[in-house]
MILUMRO-328967 format. One record per residue (C-alpha): residue number from 0; x negated, y, z. Coordinates in pm, whole numbers, plus 50000, padded with zeros to 5 digits. Example, Ala and Ser with C-alpha at 12.3 -4.5 7.8 and 13.67 -1.06 7.14 Angstrom:
2
0	48770	49550	50780
1	48633	49894	50714
//
This chain:
81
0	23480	83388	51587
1	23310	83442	51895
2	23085	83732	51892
3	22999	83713	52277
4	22688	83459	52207
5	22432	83525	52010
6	22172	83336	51821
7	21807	83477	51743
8	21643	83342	51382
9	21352	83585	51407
10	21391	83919	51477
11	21795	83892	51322
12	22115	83840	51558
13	22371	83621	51452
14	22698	83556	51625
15	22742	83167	51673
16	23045	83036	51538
17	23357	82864	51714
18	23373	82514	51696
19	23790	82583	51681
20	23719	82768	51358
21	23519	82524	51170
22	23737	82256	51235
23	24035	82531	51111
24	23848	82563	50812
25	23743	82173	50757
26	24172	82077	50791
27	24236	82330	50561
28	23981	82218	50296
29	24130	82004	50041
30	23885	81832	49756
31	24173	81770	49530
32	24221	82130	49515
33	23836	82210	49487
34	23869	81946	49190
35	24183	82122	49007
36	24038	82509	49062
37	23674	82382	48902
38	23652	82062	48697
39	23593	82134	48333
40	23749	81885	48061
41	24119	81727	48278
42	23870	81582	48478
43	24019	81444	48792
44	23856	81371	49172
45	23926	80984	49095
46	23660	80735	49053
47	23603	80579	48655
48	23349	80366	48559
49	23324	80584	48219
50	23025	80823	48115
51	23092	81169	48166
52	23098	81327	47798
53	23030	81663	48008
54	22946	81814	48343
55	23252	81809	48626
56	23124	82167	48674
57	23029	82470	48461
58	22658	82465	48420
59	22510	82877	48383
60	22270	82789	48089
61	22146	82503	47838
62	21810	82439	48089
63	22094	82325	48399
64	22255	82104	48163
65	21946	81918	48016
66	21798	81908	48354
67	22138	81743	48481
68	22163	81500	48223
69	21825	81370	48256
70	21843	81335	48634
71	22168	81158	48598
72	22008	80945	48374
73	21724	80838	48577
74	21936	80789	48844
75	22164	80552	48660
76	21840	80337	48559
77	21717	80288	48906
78	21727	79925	48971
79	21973	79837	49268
80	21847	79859	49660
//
């Protein structure tokens, strides 16, 4: 990272990252592996056309879990754009 330039956000320095890093860090990243470490249930990056029975990721409490399942189902009852 280069620490040379310097970005102001109020009265708080940050150093401005190196667009050589990022794109380090962006190669390295792999979403199968994201999927593997943190999908609950076997469930796999692929596409299905099935319901999930359960969220791809651990939810902290009972309120995140309603909440998702409602939003996903208004989402899946919005007619087609």
């Amino acid at each position: 990272m280069n620490h040379d330039t310097v970005s102001m956000v109020g009265d708080l320095h940050l150093p401005l990252p190196d667009d050589d890093d990022d794109s380090q860090e962006i190669a390295d990243y792999k979403f199968t592996k994201f999927a593997a470490t943190h999908f609950q249930g076997n469930a796999t990056p692929t596409y299905i056309r099935q319901v999930l029975k359960q969220p791809l990721l651990p939810l902290k409490n009972e309120g995140d879990q309603l909440v998702t399942e409602l939003l996903v189902l208004s989402l899946t009852h919005l007619p087609d754009v």
